[in-house]
C-alpha positions as CSV (number, residue, x, y, z in Angstrom):
1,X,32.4,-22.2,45.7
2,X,34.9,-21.9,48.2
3,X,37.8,-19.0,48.3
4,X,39.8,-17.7,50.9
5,X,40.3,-14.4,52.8
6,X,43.5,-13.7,54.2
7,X,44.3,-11.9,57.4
8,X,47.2,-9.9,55.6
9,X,45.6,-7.1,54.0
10,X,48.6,-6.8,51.6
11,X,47.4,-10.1,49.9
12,X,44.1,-9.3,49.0
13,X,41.9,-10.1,46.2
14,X,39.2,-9.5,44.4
15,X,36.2,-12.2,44.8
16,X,35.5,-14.0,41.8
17,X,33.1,-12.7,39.0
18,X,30.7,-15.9,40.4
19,X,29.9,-14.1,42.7
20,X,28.1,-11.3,41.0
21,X,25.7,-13.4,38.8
22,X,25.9,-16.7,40.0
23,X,22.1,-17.9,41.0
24,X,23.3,-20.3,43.2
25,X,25.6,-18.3,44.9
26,X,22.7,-15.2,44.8
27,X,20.3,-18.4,46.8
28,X,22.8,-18.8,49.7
29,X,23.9,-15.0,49.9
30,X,20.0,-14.0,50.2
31,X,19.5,-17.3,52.6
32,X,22.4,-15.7,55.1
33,X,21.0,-12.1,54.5
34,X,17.3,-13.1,55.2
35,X,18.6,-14.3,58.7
36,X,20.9,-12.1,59.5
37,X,20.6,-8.2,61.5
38,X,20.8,-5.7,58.9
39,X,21.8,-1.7,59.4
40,X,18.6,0.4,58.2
41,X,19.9,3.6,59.3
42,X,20.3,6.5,62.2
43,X,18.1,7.4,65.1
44,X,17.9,10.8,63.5
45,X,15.5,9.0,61.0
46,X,12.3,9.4,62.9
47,X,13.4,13.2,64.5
48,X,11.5,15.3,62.0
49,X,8.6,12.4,60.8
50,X,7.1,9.5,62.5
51,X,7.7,7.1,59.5
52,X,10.3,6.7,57.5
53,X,10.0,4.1,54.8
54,X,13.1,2.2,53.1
55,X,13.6,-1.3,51.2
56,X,15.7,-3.3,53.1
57,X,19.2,-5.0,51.2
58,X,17.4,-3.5,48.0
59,X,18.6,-5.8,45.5
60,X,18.6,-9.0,47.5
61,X,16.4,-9.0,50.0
62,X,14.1,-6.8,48.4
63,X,11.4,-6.0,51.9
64,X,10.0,-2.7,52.2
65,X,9.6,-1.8,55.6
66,X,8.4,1.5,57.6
67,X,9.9,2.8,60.9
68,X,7.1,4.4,62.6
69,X,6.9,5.6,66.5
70,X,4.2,6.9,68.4
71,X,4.0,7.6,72.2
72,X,8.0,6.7,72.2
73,X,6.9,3.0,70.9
74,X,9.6,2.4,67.9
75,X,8.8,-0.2,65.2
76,X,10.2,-1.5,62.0
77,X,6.4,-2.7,59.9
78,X,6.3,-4.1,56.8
79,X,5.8,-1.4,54.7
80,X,2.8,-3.5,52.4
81,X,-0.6,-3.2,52.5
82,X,-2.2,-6.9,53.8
83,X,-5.1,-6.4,51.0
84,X,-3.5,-5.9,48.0
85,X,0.2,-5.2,48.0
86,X,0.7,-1.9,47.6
87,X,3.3,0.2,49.6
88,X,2.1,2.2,51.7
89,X,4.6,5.4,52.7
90,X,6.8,6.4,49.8
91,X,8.2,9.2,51.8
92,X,9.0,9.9,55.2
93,X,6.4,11.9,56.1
94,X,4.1,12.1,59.9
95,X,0.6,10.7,60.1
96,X,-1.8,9.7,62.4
97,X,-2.3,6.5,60.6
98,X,-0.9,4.8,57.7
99,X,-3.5,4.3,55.0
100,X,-3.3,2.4,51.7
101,X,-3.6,4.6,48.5
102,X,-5.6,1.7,46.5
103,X,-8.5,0.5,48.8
104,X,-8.2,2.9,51.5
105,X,-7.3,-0.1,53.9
106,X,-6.2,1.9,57.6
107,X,-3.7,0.8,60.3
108,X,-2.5,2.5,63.3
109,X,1.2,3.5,63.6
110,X,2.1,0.3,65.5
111,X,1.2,-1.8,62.6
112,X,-2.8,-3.2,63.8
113,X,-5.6,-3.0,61.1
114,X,-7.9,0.2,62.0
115,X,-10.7,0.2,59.0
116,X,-11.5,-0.9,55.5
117,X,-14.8,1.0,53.8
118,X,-17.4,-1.1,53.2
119,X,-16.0,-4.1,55.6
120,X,-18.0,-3.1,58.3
121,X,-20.6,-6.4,57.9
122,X,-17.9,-8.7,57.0
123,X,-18.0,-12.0,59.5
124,X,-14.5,-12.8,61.3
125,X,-13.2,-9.2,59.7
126,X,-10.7,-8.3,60.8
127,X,-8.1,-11.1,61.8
128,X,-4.8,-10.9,63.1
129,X,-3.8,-11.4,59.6
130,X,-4.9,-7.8,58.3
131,X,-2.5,-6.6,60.7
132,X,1.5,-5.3,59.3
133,X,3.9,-7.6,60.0
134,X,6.4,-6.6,62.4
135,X,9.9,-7.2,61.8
136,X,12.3,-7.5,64.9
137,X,13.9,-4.0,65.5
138,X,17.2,-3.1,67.3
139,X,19.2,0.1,68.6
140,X,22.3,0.4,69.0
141,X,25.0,3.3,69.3
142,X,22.6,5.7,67.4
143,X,21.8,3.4,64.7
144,X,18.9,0.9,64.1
145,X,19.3,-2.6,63.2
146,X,16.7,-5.0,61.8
């Protein structure tokens, strides 16, 4: 669908219905999203906690992600637990470590697996895959970008 967007404010428009429930359109909006640098908030975020969780584009993009910092180290991690899914921060809160509610799974605040009960005597445990995934993090002017 193509439209147009004029430079003279005085002749705008509104974008076509399409656009709000259009699949297709929905597929090449979240496609441009998904590679695109995407305001998450202020700098003032981490002041009082050392994570502050949020879901990024909520409604398209759908991630949940954590800021976390420790030792002046500032990181956007996915905010999912690599064992079974579940979120781990629903608040901003501060911790030591971020540890999964359903299995206990542990990770330190830059995102690497720490412990898993019972996993002690599992062979090639843990891999580089337990760790969070770490999403690409920006500051600018008092606000972070990711």
């Amino acid at each position: 669908m193509k439209f147009n967007v004029d430079s003279d404010i005085l002749k705008a428009k509104t974008i076509p219905s399409k656009f709000y429930h259009s699949s297709k359109i929905y597929r090449k909006l979240k496609k441009l999203f998904d590679r695109s640098w995407q305001f998450i908030g202020d700098t003032d975020l981490l002041k009082k906690n050392n994570a502050h969780p949020g879901i990024l584009l909520e409604g398209m993009v759908d991630e949940p992600y954590i800021l976390t910092t420790d030792n002046g180290n500032i990181r956007c991690l996915s905010n999912v637990c690599t064992h079974r899914g579940m979120r781990l921060a629903l608040e901003p809160c501060t911790k030591k470590t971020l540890q999964c509610r359903y299995h206990g799974r542990t990770f330190n605040l830059d995102g690497t697996f720490r412990h898993m009960a019972e996993f002690e005597q599992v062979i090639n445990f843990p891999s580089a895959s337990d760790d969070l995934k770490q999403f690409p993090l920006k500051q600018w002017m008092g606000m972070y970008f990711t």
